[in-house]
C-alpha positions in Angstrom: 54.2 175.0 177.9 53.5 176.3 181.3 57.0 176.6 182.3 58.0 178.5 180.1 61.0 181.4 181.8 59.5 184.8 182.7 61.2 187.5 180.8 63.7 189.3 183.3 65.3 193.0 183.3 68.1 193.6 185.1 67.8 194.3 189.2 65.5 197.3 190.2 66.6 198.4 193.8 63.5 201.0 193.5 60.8 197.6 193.8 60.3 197.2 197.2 60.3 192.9 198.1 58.7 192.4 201.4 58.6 188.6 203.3 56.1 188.8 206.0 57.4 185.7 208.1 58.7 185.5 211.6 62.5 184.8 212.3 61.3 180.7 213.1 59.3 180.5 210.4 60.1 178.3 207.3 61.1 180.2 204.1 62.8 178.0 201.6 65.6 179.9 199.4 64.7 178.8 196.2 61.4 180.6 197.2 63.1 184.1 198.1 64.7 183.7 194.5 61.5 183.6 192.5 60.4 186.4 194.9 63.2 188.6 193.7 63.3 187.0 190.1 59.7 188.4 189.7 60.6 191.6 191.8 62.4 192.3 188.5 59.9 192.0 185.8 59.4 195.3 183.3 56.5 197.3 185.4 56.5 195.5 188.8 56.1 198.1 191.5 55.9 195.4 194.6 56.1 192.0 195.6 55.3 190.6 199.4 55.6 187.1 199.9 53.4 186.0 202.5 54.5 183.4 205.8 53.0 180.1 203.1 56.0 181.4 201.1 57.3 178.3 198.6 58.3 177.9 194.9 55.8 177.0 192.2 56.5 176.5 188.2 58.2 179.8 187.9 56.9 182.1 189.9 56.1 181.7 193.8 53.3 180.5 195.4 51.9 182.4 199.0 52.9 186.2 197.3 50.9 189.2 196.4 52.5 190.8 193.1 51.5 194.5 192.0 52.5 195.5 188.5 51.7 198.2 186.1 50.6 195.2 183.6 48.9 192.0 183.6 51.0 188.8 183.8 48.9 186.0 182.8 51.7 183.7 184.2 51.8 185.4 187.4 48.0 184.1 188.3 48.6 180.8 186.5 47.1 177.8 185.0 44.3 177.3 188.0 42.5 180.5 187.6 40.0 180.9 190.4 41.5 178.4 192.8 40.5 179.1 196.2 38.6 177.8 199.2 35.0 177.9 200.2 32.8 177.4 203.9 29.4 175.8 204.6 28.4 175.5 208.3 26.4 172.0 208.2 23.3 171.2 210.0 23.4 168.7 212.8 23.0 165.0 211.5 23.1 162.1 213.7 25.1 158.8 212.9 27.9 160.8 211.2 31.0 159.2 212.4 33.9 159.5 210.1 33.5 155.7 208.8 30.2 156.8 207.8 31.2 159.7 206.6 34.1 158.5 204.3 31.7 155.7 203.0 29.0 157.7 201.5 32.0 160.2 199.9 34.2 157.9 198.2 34.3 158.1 194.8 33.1 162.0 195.1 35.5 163.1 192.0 33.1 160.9 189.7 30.4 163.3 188.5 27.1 160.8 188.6 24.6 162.0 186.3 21.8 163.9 187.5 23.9 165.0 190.8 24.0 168.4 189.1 20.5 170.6 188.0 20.9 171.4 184.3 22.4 174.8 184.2 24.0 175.3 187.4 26.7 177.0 186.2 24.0 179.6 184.8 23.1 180.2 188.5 26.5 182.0 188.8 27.0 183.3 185.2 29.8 181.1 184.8 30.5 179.0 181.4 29.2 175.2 181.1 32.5 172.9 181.4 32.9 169.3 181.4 34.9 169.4 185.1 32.1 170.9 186.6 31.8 169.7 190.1 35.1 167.9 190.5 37.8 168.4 192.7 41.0 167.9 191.1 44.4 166.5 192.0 47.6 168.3 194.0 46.4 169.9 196.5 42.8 170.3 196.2 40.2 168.8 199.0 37.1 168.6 200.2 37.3 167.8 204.0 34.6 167.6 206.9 35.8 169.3 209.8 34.9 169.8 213.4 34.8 173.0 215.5 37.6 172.4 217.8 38.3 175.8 219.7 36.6 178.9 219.6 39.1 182.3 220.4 36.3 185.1 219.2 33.3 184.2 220.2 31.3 187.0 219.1 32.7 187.0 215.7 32.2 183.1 215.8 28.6 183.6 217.0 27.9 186.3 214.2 29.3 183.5 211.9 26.8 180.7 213.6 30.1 178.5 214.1 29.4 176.5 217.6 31.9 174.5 219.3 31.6 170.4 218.0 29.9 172.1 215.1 30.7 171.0 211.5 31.6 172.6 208.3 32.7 172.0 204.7 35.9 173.0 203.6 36.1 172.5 199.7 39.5 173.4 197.5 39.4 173.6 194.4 39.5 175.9 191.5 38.8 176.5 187.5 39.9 172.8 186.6 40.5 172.4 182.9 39.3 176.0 181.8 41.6 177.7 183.7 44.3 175.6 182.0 42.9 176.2 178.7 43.0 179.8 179.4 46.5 180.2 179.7 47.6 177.6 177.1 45.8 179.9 174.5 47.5 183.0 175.6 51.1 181.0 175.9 50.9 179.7 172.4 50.8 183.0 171.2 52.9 185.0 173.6 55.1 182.5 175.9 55.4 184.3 179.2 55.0 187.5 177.8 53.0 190.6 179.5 49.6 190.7 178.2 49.4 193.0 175.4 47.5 196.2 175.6 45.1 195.3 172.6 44.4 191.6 174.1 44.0 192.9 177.5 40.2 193.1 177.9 39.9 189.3 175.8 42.0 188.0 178.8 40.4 189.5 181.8 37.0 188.6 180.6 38.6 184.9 180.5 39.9 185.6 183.0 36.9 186.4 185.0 34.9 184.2 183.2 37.0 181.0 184.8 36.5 183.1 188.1 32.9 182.3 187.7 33.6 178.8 187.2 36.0 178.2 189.7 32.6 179.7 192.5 30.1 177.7 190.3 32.6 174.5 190.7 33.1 174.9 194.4 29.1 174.9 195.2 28.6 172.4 192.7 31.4 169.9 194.8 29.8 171.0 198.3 26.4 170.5 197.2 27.5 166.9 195.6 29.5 166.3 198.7 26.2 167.4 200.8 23.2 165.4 199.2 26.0 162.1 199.4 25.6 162.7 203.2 22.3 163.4 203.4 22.2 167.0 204.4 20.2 170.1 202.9 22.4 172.3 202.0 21.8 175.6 200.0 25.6 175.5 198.1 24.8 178.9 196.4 25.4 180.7 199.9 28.8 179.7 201.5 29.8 181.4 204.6 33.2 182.5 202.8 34.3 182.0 199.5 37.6 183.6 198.9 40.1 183.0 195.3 43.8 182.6 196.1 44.8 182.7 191.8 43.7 186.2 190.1 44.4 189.7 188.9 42.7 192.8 190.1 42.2 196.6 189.1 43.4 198.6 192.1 44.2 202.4 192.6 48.0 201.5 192.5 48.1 198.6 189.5 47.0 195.2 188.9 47.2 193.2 192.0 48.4 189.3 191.3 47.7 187.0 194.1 49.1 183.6 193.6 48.7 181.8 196.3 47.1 184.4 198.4 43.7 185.0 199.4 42.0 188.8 200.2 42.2 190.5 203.1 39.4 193.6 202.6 37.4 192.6 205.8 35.3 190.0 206.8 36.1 186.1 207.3 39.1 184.2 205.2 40.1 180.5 205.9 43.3 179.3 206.3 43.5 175.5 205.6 46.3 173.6 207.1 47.1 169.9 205.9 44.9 166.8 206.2 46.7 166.2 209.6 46.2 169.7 211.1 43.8 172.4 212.6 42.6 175.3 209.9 41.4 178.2 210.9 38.8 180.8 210.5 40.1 184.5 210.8 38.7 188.2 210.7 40.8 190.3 209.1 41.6 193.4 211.6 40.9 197.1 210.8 44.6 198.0 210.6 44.7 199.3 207.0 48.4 200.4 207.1 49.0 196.7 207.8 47.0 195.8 205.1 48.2 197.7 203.0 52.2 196.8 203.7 51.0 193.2 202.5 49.0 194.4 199.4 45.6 193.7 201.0 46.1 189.6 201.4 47.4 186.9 203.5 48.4 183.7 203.1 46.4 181.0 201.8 47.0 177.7 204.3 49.8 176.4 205.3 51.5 175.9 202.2 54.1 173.2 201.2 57.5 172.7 203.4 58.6 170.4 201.1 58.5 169.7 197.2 56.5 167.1 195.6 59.1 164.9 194.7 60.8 165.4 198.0 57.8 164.5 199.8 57.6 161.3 197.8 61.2 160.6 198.9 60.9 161.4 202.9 57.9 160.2 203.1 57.9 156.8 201.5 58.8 154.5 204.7 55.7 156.0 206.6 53.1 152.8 206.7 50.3 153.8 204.1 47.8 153.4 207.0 49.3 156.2 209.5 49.4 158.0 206.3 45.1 157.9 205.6 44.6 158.9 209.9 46.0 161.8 211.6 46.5 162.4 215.4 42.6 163.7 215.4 40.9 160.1 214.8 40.2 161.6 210.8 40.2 159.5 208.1 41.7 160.4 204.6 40.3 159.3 201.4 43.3 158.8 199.0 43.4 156.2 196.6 46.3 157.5 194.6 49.6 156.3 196.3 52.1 159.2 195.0 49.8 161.6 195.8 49.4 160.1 199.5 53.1 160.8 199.7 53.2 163.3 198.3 50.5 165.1 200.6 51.5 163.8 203.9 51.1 166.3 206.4 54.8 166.6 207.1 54.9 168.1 203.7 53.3 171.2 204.6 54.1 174.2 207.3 52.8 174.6 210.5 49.8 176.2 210.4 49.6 177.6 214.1 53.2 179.2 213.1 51.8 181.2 209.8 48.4 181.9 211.6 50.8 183.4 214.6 52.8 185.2 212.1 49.8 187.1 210.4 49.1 187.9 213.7 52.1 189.1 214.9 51.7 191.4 211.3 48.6 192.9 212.6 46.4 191.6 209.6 44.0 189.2 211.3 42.8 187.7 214.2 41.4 184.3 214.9 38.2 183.6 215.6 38.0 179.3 215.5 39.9 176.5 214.6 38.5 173.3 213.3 39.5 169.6 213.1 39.6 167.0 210.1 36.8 164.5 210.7 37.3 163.2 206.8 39.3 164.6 204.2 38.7 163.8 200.5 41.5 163.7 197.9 41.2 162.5 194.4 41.2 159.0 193.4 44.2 157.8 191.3 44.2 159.7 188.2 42.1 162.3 189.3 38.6 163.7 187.4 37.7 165.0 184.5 37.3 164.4 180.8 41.6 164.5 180.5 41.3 162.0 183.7 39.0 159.9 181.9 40.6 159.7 178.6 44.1 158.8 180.1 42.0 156.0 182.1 40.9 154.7 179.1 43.9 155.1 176.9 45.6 152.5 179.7 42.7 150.4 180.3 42.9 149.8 176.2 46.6 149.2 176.6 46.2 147.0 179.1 43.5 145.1 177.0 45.6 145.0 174.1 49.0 143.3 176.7 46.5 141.2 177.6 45.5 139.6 174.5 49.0 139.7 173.3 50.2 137.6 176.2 47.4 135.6 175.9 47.9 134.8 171.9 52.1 134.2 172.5 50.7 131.7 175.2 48.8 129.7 172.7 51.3 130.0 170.3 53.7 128.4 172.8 51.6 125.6 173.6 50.8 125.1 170.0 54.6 124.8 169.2 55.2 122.1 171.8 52.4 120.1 171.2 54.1 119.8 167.8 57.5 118.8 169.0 
């Protein structure tokens, strides 16, 4: 259903398609060819893909789209997805062992974790994924202040050196998908119609909501596990990398791509990598040329299934440590693979090219103390349905087995 082909006009020379990547950077080809593909849908005006530049389900993922129309395809299935900050307080006997113990299991909503009506708090809707995580590439991860190249800014931010924060990734969960199901049943990959427009955005900005609401509700889960106070409803950044916005010049799709209208953005890199922490500059011509955004981490170097394939000889236990002492908290196999760190870009080479682009400067880089990925099968009320739909299997093979057993044994005790 999501996959379904985005309807395509013939070339438009007059859409300008932008790539804001340096000559060394990665850019895989198949990327550059949804880049153009969506160039020429009916109303595009531009499309920049940013240096985390790599293919999705149809349409690329690290570009900023502007169109005369909404594209409900264009923002996706995981409306809201983004990345959010908390500076933590100092709390002794917080080694990563420790840490990792008192998070595992975090994509198992306990009950009570949550107050009733947090998702009131941010006006969001009430959903049964509240407070998960999700599987792909969504996180949670502890990291470490590990260098500090702005120290004003990073003062102004009250990120110290050896300090740590809480990086959590993740988006609108199940809504979002249920979003843009309803609209593809009725109009595939179609343009949103003029008369359905305002039903969609305020979906569309209601899973927005959710995707904030979701993000505190996962740090403050994350927090009380550890023992910290932690006020979740005030993140030093929280920034969306899947939405549509109202500009002067059209609607702005980012998919992939997080804001750049001032202030702080994070730049996640993989589990076995720095991210960063970045201003974004006062050039507005620069800002401009990349349709106000920047890239949104790293971004994948590699496919899933390739991953899988490359990276299947790697021992499982030089795949759950990186080269910074961090632990990673993965008990799903495939998706171990298929998040190795080799499967991403370097992230000092896209910071260095948004640099080089004049559309931020860095201000610290942190280290992974422990990063948190799903456990197998992921969260949720789908997660938990397929769980039980194979633990009943299972059950049912088991007392199959069991009764052709007896029936054997019966059979030769009468022979």
């Amino acid at each position: 259903m999501l996959g379904n082909p985005l309807p395509v006009e013939g070339p438009d020379p007059d859409v300008p398609v932008s790539v804001i990547a340096g000559d060394r950077s990665w850019i895989e080809g198949d990327a550059l060819v949804q880049l153009e593909r969506v160039a020429r849908l009916p109303g595009m005006i531009r499309a920049v893909g940013l240096p985390d530049l790599h293919a999705g389900a149809g349409a690329p993922i690290g570009a900023a789209l502007l169109s005369d129309r909404v594209w409900p395809h264009l923002v996706g299935s995981d409306i809201g997805c983004g990345v959010a900050l908390w500076r933590l307080p100092a709390k002794r006997g917080l080694s990563a062992e420790r840490i990792a113990k008192l998070l595992s299991g975090l994509d198992r909503v306990r009950s009570g974790e949550l107050d009733d009506g947090w998702a009131d708090r941010f006006g969001a809707p009430d959903h049964e994924a509240l407070g998960t995580i999700g599987a792909g590439n969504h996180f949670v991860e502890v990291g470490r202040m590990h260098e500090v190249f702005d120290p004003v800014a990073a003062a102004g931010a009250g990120l110290e050196l050896g300090g740590l924060v809480l990086l959590v990734h993740t988006g609108s969960r199940g809504l979002g998908r249920e979003i843009l199901m309803r609209y593809t049943r009725a109009h595939a990959a179609a343009p949103c119609p003029e008369d359905l427009l305002e039903t969609y955005l305020a979906e569309h900005d209601a899973a927005m909501r959710f995707a904030t609401a979701n993000r505190a509700a996962v740090a403050q889960r994350a927090a009380t596990r550890l023992g910290i106070e932690l006020d979740a409803s005030t993140p030093l950044l929280d920034l969306t990398h899947n939405a549509v916005a109202r500009t002067d010049a059209g609607w702005l799709h980012r998919k992939g791509a997080a804001p750049n209208l001032g202030g702080l953005v994070a730049l996640p890199g993989s589990r076995g990598a720095r991210s960063y922490v970045v201003s974004s500059t006062d050039d507005e011509a620069a800002r401009a040329a990349a349709l106000w955004s920047v890239a949104h981490g790293a971004g994948r170097k590699y496919s899933r299934s390739s991953a899988r394939d490359r990276f299947r000889e790697v021992p499982r236990r030089a795949l759950r440590t990186s080269e910074w002492g961090s632990v990673v908290i993965c008990s799903d196999p495939q998706l171990l693979l298929e998040e190795a760190p080799g499967a991403y870009k370097d992230i000092e080479r896209v910071v260095g090219d948004l640099v080089d682009a004049r559309l931020v400067t860095p201000v610290v880089a942190t280290v992974p103390v422990v990063t948190y990925k799903t456990e197998r099968g992921g969260a949720g009320p789908e997660a938990r349905e397929s769980r039980q739909q194979q633990r009943s299997a299972a059950r049912q093979r088991s007392i199959e087995r069991r009764g052709a057993t007896a029936r054997d044994l019966r059979g030769r005790g009468s022979r």
